[in-house]
C-alpha positions in Angstrom: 112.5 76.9 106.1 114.4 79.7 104.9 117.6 81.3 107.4 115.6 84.3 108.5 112.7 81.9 109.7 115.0 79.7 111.6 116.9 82.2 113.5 113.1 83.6 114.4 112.8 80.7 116.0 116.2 79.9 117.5 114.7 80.8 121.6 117.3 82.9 123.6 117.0 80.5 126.6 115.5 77.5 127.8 113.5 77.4 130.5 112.2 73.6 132.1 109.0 73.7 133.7 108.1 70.1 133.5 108.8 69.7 137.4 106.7 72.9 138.3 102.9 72.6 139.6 100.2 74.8 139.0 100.4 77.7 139.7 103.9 77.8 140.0 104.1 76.9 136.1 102.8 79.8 134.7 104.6 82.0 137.3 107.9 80.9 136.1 107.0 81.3 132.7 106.1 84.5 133.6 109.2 85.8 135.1 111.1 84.4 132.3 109.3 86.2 129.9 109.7 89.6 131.9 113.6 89.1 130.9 113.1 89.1 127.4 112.6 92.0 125.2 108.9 92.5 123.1 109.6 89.9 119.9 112.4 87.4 121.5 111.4 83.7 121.6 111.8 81.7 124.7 111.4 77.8 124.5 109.3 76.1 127.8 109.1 72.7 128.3 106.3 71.7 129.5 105.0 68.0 130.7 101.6 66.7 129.8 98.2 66.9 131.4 97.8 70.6 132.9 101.0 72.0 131.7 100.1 71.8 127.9 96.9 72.4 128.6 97.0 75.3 130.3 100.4 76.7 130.1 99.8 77.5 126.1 96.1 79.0 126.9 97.3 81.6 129.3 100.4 82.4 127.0 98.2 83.6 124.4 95.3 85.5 126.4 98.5 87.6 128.2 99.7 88.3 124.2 102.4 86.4 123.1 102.4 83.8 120.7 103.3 80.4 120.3 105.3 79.8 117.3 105.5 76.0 117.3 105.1 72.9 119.9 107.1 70.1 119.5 106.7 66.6 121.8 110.0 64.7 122.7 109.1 61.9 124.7 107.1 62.6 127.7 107.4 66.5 127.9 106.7 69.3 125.3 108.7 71.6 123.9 107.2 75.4 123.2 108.8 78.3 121.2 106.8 81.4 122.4 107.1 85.0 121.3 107.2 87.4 123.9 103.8 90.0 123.3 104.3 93.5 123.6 102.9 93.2 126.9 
């Protein structure tokens, strides 16, 4: 992985969703999206069952883009591209 790649994916915040329930999830993810600028990444983390199976659905039919998922442990760890949305 070259520098330019890792820096893409270096998120400018963190946000942990894992205690969240549907359909407060996605609105959190939501609102921190709305504080990044079109192209900055944004790392969730995300427990299992509906949270990873959802969470990454809805991220992509709204237009931004998962760049990589990651598990540590129990929860999930997202990198997301804000859309131009």
């Amino acid at each position: 992985m070259n520098s330019k790649t890792r820096s893409t994916l270096r998120p400018r915040r963190r946000v942990n969703l894992t205690g969240s329930r549907c359909p407060m999830t996605m609105v959190r993810a939501k609102v921190a999206l709305d504080a990044l600028a079109a192209g900055e990444t944004i790392e969730l983390v995300l427990a299992e069952g509906e949270q990873i199976q959802d969470v990454p659905r809805s991220l992509k039919q709204e237009g931004h883009r998962v760049l990589r998922v990651n598990r540590k442990g129990a929860n999930y760890h997202l990198i997301v591209r804000k859309g131009l949305t």
